[in-house]
C-alpha positions in Angstrom: 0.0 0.0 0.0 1.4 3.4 -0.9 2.0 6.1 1.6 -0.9 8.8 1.3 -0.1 12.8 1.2 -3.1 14.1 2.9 -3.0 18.1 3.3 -4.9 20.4 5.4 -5.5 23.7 4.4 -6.6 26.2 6.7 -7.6 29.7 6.3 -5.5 32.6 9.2 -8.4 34.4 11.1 -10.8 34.1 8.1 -13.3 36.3 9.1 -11.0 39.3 10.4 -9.0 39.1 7.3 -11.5 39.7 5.0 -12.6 42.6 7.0 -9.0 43.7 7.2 -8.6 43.3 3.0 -11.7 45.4 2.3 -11.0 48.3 4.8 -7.7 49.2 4.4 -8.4 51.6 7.9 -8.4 48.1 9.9 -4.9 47.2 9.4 -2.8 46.3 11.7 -5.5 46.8 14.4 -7.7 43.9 17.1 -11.4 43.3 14.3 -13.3 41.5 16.3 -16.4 40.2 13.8 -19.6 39.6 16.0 -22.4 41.0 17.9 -23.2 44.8 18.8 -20.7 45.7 22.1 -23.0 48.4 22.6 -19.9 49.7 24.9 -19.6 46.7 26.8 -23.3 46.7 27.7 -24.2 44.2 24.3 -25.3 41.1 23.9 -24.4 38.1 21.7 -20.6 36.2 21.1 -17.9 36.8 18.9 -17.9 35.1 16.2 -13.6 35.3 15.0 -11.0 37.8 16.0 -7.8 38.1 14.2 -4.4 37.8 15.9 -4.1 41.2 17.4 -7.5 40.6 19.0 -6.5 37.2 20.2 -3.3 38.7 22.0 -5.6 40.4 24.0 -7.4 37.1 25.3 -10.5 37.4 22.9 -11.1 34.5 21.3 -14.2 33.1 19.4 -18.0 32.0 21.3 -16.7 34.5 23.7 -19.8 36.9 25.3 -19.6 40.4 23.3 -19.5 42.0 26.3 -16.4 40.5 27.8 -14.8 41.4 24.2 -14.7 44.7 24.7 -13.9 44.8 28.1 -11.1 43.4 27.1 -9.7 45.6 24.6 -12.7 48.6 23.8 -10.1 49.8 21.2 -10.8 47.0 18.8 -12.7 47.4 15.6 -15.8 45.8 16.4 -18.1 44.8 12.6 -20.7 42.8 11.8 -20.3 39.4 10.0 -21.1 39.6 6.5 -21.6 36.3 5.4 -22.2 36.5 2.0 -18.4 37.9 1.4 -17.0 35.4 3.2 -18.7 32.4 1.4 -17.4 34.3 -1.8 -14.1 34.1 -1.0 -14.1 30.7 0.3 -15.4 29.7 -3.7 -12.1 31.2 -4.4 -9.7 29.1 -1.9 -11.7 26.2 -2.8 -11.3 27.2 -6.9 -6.9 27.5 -5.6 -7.4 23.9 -3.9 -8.8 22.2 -7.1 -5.7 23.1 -8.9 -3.7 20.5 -6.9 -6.4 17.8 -6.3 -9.3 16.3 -7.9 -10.0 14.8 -4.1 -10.9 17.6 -2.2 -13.2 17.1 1.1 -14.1 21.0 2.5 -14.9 20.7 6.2 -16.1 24.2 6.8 -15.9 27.8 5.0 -12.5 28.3 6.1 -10.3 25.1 5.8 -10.2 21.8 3.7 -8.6 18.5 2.9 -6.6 17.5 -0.4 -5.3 14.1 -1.2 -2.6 14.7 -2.8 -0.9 11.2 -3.0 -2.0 10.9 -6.9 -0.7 14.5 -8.1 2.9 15.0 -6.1 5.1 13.4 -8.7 3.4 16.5 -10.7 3.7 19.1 -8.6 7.0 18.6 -6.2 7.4 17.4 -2.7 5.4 18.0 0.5 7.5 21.1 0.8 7.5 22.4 -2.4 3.2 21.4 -2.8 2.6 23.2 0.6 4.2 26.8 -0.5 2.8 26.4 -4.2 -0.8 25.9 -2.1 -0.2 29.2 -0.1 1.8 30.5 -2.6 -1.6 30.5 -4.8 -4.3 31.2 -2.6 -2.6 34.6 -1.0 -2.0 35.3 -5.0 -5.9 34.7 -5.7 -7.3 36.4 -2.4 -4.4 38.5 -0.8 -4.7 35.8 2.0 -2.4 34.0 4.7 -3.2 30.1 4.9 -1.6 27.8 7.2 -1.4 24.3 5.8 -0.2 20.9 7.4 0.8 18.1 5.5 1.1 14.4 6.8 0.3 10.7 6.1 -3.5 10.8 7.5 -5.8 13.5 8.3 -5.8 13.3 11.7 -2.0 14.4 11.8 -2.5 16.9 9.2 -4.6 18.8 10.9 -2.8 18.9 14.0 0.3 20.2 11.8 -1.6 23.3 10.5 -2.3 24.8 13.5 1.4 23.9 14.9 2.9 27.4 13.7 0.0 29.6 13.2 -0.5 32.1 11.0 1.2 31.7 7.7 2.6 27.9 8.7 3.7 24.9 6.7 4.3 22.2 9.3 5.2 18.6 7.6 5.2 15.2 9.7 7.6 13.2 7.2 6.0 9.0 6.8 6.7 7.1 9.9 7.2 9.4 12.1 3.8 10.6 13.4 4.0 9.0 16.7 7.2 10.9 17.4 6.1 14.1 15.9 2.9 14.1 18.2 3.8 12.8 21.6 5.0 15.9 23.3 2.3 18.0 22.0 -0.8 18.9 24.6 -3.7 17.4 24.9 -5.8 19.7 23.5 -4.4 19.1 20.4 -5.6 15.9 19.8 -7.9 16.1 16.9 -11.1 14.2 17.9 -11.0 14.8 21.5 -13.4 17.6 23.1 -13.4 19.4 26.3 -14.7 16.8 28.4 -12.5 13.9 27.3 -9.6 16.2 27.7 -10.5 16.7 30.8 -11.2 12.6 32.1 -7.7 11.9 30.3 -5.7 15.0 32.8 -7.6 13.1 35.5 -6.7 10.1 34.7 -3.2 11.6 34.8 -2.1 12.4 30.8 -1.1 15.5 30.2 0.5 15.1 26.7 -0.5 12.8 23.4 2.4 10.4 24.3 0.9 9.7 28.0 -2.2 8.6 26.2 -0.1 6.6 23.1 1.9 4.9 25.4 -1.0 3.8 27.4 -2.5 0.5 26.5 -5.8 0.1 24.3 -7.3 -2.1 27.0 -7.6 0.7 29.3 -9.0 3.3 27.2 -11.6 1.2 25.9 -12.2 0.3 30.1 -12.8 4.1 30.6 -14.0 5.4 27.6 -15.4 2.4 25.6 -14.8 2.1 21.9 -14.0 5.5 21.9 -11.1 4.9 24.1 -9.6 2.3 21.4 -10.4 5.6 18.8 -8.4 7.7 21.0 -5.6 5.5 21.0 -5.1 5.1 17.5 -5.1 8.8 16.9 -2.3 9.4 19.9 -0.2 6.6 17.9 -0.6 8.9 14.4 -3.1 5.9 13.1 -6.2 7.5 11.3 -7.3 5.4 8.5 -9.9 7.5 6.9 -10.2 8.8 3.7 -10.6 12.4 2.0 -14.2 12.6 1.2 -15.4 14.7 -2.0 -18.7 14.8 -0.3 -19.2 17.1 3.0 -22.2 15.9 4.4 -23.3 18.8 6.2 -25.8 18.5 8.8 -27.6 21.3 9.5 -27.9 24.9 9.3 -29.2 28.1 11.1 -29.4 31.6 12.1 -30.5 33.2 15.1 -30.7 37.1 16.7 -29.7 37.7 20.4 -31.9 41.1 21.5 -29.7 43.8 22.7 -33.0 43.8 25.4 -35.5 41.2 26.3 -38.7 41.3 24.4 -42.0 40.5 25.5 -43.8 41.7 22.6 -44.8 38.3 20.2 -45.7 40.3 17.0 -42.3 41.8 17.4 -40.5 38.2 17.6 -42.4 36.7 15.0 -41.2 39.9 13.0 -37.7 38.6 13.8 -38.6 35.4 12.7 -39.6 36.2 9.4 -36.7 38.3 9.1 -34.0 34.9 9.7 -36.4 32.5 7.8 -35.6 35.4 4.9 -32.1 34.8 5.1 -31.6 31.6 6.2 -33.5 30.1 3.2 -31.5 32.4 1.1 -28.2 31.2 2.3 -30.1 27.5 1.9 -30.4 28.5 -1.8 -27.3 29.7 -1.7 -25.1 26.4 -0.9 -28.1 24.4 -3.1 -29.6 22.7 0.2 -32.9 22.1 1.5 -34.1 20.4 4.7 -36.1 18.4 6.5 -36.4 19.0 9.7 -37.2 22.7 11.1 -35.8 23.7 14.3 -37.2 26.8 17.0 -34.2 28.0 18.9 -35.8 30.2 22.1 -33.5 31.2 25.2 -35.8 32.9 27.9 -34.3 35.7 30.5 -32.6 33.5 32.5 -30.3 31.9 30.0 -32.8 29.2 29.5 -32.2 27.5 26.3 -35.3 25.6 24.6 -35.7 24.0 21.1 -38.9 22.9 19.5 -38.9 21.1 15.8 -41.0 19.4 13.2 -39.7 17.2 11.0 -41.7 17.8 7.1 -42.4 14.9 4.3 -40.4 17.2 2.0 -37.6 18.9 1.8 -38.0 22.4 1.8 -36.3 25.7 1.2 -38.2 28.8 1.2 -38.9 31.4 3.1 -43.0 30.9 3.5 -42.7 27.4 4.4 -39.7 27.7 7.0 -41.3 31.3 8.6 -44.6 29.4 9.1 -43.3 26.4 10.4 -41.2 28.3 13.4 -43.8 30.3 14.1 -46.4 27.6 14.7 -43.7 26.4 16.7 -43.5 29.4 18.8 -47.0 29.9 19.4 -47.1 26.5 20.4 -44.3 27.3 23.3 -45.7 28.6 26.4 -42.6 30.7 27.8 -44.6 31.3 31.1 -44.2 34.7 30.9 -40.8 35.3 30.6 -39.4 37.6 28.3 -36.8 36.4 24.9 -33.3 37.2 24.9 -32.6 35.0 21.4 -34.7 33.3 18.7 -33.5 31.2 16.0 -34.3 28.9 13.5 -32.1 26.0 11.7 -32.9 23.4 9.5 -31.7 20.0 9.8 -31.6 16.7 8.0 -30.6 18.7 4.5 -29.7 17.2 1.0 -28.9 18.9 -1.7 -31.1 20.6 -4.2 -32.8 18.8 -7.1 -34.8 20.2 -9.5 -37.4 17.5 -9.8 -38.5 18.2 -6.2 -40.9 21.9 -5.3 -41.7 21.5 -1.6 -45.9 22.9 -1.1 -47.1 23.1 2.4 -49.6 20.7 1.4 -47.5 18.2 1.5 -46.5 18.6 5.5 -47.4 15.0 7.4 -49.2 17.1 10.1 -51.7 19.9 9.0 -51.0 23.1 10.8 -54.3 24.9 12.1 -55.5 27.5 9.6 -54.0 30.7 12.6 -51.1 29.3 11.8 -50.9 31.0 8.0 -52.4 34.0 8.2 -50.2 36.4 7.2 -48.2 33.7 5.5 -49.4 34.2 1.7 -49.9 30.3 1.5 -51.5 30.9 -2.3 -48.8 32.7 -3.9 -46.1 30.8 -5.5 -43.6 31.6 -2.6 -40.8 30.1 -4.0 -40.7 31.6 -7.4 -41.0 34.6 -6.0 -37.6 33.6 -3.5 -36.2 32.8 -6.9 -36.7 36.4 -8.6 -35.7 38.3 -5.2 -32.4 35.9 -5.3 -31.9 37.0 -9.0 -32.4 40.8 -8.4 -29.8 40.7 -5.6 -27.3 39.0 -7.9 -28.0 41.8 -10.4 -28.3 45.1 -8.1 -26.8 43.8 -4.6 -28.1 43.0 -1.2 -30.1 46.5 -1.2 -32.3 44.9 -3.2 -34.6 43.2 0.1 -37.9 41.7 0.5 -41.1 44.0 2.0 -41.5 43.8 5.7 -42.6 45.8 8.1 -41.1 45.1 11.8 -43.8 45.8 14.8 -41.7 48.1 16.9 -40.8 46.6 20.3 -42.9 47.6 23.3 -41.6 49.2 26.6 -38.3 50.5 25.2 -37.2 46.7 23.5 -35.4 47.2 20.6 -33.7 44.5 18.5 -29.7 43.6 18.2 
């Protein structure tokens, strides 16, 4: 069997970057992409920080707030997704160039196999510069790659010597190259199995490769046996050409709670807008439709319902959630965030037109008015999608928000 080149390529503070590229006034300064701060008072989580952020101890999921407490000097923007998906067309254009097998794991980062194209393009040394040789050429951006016998490895060597790094774990010599590395880096292992392993008395991937299989799988079952393998540099699966994502959403954190309905359900229709454009987007539709609702409190609730069709516009997946939320009694408690995702997707085919008349469970006539069930909802998605293609994201659907009662106002 011949040794595999697996690569992984992985985008430097995507977000920030971008940010950074188009506004020549954030250079060399903490961007922190996210929420409002509203001056330390806001709501919500940052969603990527670039490396002058980071030095400051902001990192991603972190509350908005704590952010800018942190460093109120940053440039704080909003995430524009649309620009980021744009430019991630064009790293994954760069990538094709040096692998027909090419598995994307998220909008920033990627695998190649490249064990069928080295003899044409050089040696893991000379592939990995070519690869961020070309991207920062196509996109004015830094990448930091990793290159090793299995994926598992190669991703651990691409965040080694971040940003801009090229780490390479020559064939053979994986278990060497990983055992005095922290735990944390093993790919594979979360937060809570990190910490079971410290208890247990690892601290670094060679206490956990040196341990014996029996034992894992004794604490941690056949994950433990999973575990093992990785620490030894043994990961024996293969660079898939088809990312099989599982789900997808958007939600809005209020910079105040709300206890106005007509004003949430405003919200709503607002994220089933551009969550079903994103859906169209990527080319997906789901199944499954998912409430997201987190009460004063922090309370965190989900409610879903699960269609006979795959769906992916905006009528469909606004009436659906907010059935869904009149059908949740939050006992009088006001919102802090609402969301909706959509789960179980597939890609789009052209042979399929999801109608609300073809739901499993018939929704109660209350729950479309308002909702335009007679119009042709989706061609209608199709034209808006079209004009915003032609004349830019100005170009929006009609909607008139209720205002918030009692001073609410939304993030």
């Amino acid at each position: 069997m011949s040794v595999r080149t697996i690569v992984h390529v992985d985008m430097d503070a995507f977000y920030a970057s971008i940010e950074q590229l188009d506004f020549q006034e954030y250079r060399n300064r903490p961007v922190v992409v996210g929420a409002d701060p509203q001056r330390g008072k806001g709501r919500g989580v940052v969603s990527a920080a670039n490396y002058e952020a980071r030095a400051y101890g902001i990192h991603s999921a972190m509350p908005i707030s704590t952010a800018y407490r942190l460093c109120p000097s940053a440039v704080f923007v909003r995430p524009r997704m649309w620009r980021y998906m744009e430019v991630s067309e064009q790293v994954m254009r760069v990538l094709s160039e040096f692998s027909p097998v090419i598995e994307q794991v998220s909008i920033d980062e990627a695998f190649l196999d490249c064990t069928g194209t080295l003899n044409l393009i050089g040696p893991p040394p000379v592939l990995g510069r070519q690869i961020k040789e070309r991207i920062r050429e196509e996109t004015s951006l830094l990448a930091s790659v990793g290159i090793a016998t299995n994926k598992s490895v190669a991703k651990i060597a691409s965040d080694l010597q971040k940003p801009d790094g090229l780490v390479i774990c020559p064939p053979g010599e994986e278990t060497i190259f990983l055992s005095e590395l922290p735990l944390r880096s093993l790919w594979g292992a979360g937060k809570k199995t990190v910490e079971r392993l410290q208890e247990l008395g690892y601290t670094k991937i060679g206490d956990v490769a040196r341990c014996s299989s029996e034992k894992l799988v004794k604490e941690f079952g056949k994950v433990g046996l999973h575990l093992w393998g990785l620490a030894n540099g043994i990961d024996e699966r293969e660079v898939s050409t088809h990312w099989d994502r599982k789900s997808i959403s958007e939600e809005t954190t209020f910079e105040k709670d709300i206890d106005s309905d007509p004003y949430i359900e405003d919200v709503l229709f607002k994220i089933a807008d551009s969550l079903s454009r994103k859906m169209r987007s990527e080319g997906l539709k789901g199944r499954t439709i998912i409430l997201k609702i987190r009460l004063q409190g922090f309370q965190t609730f989900t409610r879903s319902r699960t269609l006979d069709c795959t769906v992916d516009d905006t009528d469909t997946i606004r009436t659906v959630s907010t059935a869904l939320y009149r059908g949740f009694n939050r006992k009088g408690k006001r919102v802090r965030l609402i969301g909706i995702g959509l789960s179980k997707l597939e890609a789009e085919t052209d042979d399929k037109m999801s109608q609300l008349e073809l739901f499993g469970t018939p929704l109660k006539r209350a729950d479309f008015e308002g909702s335009g069930r007679g119009r042709d909802t989706r061609r209608a998605d199709r034209i808006l999608d079209e004009m915003q293609r032609l004349y830019g994201r100005k170009v929006t659907r009609a909607a008139f928000l209720s205002r918030p009662t009692d001073g609410e106002e939304q993030a």
